[in-house]
C-alpha positions in Angstrom: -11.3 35.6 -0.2 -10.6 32.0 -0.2 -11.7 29.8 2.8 -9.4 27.2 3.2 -9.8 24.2 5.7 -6.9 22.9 7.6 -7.6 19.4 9.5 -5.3 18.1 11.8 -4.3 13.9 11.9 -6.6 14.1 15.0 -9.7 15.5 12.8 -8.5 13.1 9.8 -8.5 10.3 12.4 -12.0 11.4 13.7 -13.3 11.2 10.2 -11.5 8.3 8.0 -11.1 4.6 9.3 -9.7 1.4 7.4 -13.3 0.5 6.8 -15.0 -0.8 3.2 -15.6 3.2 2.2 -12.0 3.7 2.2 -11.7 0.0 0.7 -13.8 1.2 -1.7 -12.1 5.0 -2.5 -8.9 2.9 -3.3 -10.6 0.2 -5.1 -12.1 3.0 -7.6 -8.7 5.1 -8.2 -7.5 1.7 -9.5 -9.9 1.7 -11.6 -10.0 4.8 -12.8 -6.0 4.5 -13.7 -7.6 1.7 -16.5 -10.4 3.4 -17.3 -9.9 7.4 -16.9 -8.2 10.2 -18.3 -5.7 10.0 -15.4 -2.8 12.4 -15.4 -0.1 11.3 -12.9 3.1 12.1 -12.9 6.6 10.5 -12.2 7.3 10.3 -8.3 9.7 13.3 -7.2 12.1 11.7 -4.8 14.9 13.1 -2.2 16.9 10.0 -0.8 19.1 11.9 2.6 20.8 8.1 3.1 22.9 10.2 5.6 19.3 9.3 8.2 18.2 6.6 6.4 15.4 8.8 5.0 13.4 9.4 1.6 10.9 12.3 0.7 7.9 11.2 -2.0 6.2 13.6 -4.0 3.0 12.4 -5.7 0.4 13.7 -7.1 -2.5 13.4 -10.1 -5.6 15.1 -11.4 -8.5 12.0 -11.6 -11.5 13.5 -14.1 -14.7 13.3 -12.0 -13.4 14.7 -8.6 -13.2 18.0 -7.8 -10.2 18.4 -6.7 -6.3 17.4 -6.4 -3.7 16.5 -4.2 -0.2 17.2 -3.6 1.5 14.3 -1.3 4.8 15.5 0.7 5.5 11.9 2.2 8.8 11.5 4.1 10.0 8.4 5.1 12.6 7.9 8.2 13.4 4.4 9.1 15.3 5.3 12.3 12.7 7.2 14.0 11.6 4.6 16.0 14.6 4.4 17.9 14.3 8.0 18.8 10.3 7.8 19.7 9.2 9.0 16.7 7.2 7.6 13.7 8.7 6.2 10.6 6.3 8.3 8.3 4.9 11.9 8.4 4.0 14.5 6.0 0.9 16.3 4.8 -1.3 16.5 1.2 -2.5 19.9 0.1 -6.3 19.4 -1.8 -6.4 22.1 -4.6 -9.6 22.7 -6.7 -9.1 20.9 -10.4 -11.6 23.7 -11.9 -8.9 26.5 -11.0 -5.8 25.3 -8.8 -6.8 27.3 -5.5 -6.1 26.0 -2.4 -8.9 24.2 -0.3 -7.3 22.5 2.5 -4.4 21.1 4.4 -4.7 17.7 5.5 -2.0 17.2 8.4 -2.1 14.1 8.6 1.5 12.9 9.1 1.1 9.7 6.9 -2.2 8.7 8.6 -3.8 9.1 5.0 -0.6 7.2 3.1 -1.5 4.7 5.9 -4.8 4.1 5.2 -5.0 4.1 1.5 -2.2 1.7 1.2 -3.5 -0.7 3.6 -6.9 -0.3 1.6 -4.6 -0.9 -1.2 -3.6 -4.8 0.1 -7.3 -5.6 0.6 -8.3 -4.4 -3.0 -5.1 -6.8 -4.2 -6.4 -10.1 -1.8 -10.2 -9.1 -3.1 -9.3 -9.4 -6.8 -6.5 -12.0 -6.4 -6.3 -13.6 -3.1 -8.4 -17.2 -2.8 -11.7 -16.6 -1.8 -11.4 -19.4 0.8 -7.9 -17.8 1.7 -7.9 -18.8 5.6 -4.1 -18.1 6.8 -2.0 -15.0 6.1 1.4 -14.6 6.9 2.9 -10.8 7.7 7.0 -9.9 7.0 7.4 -6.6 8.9 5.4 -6.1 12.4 5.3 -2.4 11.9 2.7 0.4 11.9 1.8 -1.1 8.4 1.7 -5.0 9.1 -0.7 -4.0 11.4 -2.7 -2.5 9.3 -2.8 -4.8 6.4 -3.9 -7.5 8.4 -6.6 -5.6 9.3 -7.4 -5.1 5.8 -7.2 -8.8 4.5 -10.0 -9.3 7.3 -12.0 -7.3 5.9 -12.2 -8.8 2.6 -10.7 -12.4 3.4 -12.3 -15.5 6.4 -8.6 -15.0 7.9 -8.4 -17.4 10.8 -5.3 -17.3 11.7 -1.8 -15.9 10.7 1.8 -16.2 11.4 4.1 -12.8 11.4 8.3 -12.7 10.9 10.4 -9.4 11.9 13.9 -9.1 11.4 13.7 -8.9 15.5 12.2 -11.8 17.1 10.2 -9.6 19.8 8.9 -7.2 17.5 7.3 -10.0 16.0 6.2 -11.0 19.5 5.0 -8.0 19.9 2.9 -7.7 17.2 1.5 -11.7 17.8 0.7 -10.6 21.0 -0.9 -7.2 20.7 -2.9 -8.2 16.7 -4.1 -11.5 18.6 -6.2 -9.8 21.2 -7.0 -6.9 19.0 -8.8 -9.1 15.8 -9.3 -12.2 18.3 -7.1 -14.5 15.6 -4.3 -16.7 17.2 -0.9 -15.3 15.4 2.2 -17.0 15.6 5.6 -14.9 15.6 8.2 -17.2 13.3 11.9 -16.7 13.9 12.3 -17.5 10.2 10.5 -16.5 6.8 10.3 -20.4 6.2 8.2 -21.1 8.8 5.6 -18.0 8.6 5.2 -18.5 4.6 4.7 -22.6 5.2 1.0 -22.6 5.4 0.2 -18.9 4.1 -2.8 -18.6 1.8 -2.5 -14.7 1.6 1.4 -13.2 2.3 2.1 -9.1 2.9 5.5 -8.3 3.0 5.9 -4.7 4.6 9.3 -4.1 5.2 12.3 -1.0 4.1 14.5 -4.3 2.8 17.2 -4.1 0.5 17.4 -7.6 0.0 15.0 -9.7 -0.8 13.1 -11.9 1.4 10.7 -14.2 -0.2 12.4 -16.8 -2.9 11.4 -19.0 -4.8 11.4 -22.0 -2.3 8.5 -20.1 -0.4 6.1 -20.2 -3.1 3.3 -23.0 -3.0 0.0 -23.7 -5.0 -2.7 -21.5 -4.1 -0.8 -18.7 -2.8 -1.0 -15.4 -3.1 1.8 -12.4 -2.3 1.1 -9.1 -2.0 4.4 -6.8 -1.9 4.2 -3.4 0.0 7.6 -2.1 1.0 9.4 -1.7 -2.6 8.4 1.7 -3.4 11.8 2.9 -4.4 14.7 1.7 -6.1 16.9 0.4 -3.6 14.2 -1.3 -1.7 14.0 -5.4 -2.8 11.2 -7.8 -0.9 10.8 -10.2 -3.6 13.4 -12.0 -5.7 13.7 -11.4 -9.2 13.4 -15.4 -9.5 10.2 -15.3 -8.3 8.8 -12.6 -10.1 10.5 -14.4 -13.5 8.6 -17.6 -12.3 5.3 -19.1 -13.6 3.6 -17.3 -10.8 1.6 -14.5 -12.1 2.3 -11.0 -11.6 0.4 -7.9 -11.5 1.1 -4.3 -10.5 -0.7 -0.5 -9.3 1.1 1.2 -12.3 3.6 -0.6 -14.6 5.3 2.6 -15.8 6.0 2.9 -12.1 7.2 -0.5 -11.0 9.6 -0.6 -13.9 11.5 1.8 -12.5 11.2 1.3 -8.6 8.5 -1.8 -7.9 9.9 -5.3 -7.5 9.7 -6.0 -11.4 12.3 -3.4 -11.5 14.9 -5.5 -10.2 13.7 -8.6 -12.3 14.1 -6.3 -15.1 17.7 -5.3 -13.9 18.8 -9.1 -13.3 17.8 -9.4 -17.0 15.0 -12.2 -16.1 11.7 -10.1 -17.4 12.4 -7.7 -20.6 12.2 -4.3 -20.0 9.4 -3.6 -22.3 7.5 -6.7 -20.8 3.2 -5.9 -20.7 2.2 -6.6 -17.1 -1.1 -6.3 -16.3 -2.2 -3.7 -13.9 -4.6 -4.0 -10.6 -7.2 -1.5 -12.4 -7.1 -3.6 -15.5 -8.6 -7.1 -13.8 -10.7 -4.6 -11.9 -12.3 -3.0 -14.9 -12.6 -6.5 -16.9 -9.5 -5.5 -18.8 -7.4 -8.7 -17.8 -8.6 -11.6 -16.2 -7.6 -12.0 -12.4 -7.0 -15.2 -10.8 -8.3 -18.1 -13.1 -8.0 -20.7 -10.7 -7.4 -22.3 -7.0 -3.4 -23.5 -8.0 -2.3 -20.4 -9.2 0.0 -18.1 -7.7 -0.4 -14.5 -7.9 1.6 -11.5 -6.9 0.7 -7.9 -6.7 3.4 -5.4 -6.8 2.1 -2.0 -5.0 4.6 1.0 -4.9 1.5 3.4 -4.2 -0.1 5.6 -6.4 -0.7 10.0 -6.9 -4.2 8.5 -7.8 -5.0 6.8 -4.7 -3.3 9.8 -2.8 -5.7 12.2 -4.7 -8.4 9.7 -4.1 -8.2 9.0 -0.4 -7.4 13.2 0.3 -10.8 14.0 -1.5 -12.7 11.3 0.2 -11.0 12.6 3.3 -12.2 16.3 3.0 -15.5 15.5 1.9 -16.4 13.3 5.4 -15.0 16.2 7.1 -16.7 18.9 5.6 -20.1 16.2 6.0 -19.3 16.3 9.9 -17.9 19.4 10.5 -14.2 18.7 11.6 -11.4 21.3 11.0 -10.4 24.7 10.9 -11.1 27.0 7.9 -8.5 30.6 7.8 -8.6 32.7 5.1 -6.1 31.6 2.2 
């Protein structure tokens, strides 16, 4: 019979950490999109607008690990208000060799979490200045948190300004990120003043309209867009994805249909057949990255099956190494 291992968030907390491993797990399921015989699916999506909620399905099989994973990621932007977080869920691990199960991972979007902040710093390590000194966050969630974590783990980030569509969330998060990383932050009432001086900008928010334009981009800068993972969702205008800046993407299958150059594409300012080069390309040699200090560069990240597969099988593995868990009989 079967052993399978269930591990609560509590064990997957114990055992994975936004650290340069993780950085590095991420980093390689981009590349291996470029490089391997990935097969990843189309996202299987449930909107319930009734709750302002979503449900993502994603999934792939990535040659060269052992197993799979199955992502059920719901998303509930309301929860705060009623104590609860905005993401939850769990991945199921199967064995790629013959589909059986091997673990639960309950991790209630800790995993989706991690990977996609690991996601940002692999973006600002291929793209970002190297010298890059000030980041600005838009959103002062669970996720702008993390991601400026991230960008000081790959970036000399001295200081940074944040923006929330609520002043004192934004205060909050100054206050609370400042004496966590030791970094002054400043909380910006408007998106104008936090993207004034920004060397490195994360935008991390649910919006449905976007919020950086064209009169926010300056020489040097780079953007990094985490919130438009489906189609109604719209950080970045489709002016300044049309603009000389230069744009890059996780999957460009995927962002066509639900990234930010989906709506450029829908205003009818980028051609819907337009070749984009893909994060795992410049990572692999495929494309060349940022060429210079003037240039501006976006990277569009709607999240992969890849890095979910990635980060679940580098989750399980530092588990089984130290022994966290509970295996039942499947």
């Amino acid at each position: 019979m079967q052993k399978v291992l269930l591990l609560s968030e509590s064990d997957l907390r114990a055992c994975v950490d936004l650290d340069a491993d993780a950085i590095n797990c991420i980093e390689q399921a981009f590349r291996a999109l470029a490089t391997g015989d990935v097969i990843m699916p189309p996202i299987l999506r449930l909107d319930i607008p009734a709750h302002h909620g979503e449900v993502d399905v994603k999934t792939a099989y990535m040659p060269g690990l052992d197993g799979f994973a199955v992502k059920i990621s719901p998303g509930f932007f309301e929860n705060p208000k009623l104590g609860l977080p905005s993401l939850s869920g769990l991945m199921v691990l199967l064995s790629g060799r013959t589909g059986v199960l091997e673990a639960l991972l309950l991790d209630n979007g800790y995993l989706t979490s991690i990977r996609t902040a690991a996601a940002g710093a692999v973006a600002a390590h291929w793209l970002a200045r190297a010298d890059a000194k000030r980041a600005a966050i838009i959103g002062a969630g669970a996720q702008a948190r993390l991601q400026l974590r991230a960008l000081l783990l790959v970036r000399p980030i001295e200081s940074a300004s944040v923006w929330a569509p609520t002043f004192s969330r934004a205060q909050d998060f100054a206050r609370e990120m400042s004496q966590q990383l030791g970094i002054p932050i400043h909380p910006c009432t408007d998106i104008d003043t936090a993207m004034a001086d920004a060397d490195i900008a994360v935008t991390t928010t649910p919006s449905q309209q976007p919020l950086i334009e064209l009169r926010h981009l300056h020489a040097g800068l780079h953007i990094t867009a985490i919130g438009s993972d489906a189609e109604h969702k719209n950080e970045i205008s489709p002016n300044v994805i049309a603009s000389p800046a230069r744009y890059f993407c996780d999957r460009l299958s995927q962002v066509r249909v639900l990234g930010e150059l989906h709506h450029a594409i829908g205003a009818g300012l980028v051609g819907a057949d337009a070749a984009m080069p893909e994060l795992g390309q410049v990572i692999a040699g495929q494309s060349p990255g940022r060429t210079n200090a003037e240039e501006i560069t976006i990277c569009d990240l709607t999240g992969t099956g890849a890095q979910d597969t990635a980060i679940a099988t580098f989750a399980y593995s530092r588990a089984m190494q130290a022994g966290y868990g509970t295996s039942f009989d499947g």
